[in-house]
C-alpha positions as CSV (number, residue, x, y, z in Angstrom):
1,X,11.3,13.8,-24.1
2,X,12.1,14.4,-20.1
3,X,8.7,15.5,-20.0
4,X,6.9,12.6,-20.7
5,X,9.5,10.2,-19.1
6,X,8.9,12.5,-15.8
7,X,4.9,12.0,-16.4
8,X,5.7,8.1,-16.9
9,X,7.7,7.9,-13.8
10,X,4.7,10.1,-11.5
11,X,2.4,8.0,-12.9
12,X,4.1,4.4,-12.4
13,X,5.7,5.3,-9.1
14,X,1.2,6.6,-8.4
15,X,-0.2,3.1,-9.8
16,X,2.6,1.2,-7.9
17,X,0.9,3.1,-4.8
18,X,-2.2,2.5,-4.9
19,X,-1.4,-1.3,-5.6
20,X,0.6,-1.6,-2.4
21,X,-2.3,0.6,-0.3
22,X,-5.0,-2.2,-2.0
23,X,-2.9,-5.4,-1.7
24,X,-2.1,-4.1,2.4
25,X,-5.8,-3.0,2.9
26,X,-6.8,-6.6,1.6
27,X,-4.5,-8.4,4.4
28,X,-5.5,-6.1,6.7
29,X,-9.1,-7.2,6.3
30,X,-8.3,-10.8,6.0
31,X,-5.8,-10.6,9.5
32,X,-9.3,-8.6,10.7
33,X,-11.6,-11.6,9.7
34,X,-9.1,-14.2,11.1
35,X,-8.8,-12.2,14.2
36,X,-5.0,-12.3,14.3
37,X,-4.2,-9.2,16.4
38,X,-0.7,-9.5,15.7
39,X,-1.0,-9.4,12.7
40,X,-3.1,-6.4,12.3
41,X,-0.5,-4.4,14.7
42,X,1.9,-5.5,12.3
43,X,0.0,-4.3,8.9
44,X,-1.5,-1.0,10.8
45,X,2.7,-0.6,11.7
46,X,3.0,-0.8,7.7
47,X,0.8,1.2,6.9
48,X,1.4,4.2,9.4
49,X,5.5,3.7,7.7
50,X,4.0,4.0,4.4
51,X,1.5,6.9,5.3
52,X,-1.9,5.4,3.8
């Protein structure tokens, strides 16, 4: 039973992740097209804390 509630929790706390590295790679873009420097400092800054 810990077993798969381990596996569960790797996996969730993985997809959770990825959604975070998407949803900041799609502002990023977006701050990119807009050419907000600010902005981008600020996401790149996010990203560096959250080592993606």
């Amino acid at each position: 039973m810990m077993n798969r509630h381990s596996h569960i929790l790797k996996q969730t706390k993985t997809a959770h992740r990825e959604t975070l590295k998407k949803h900041l790679q799609h502002r990023l873009e977006a701050a990119r097209n807009q050419g907000n420097d600010q902005l981008i400092k600020q996401l790149e800054a996010e990203a560096r804390y959250l080592n993606f």
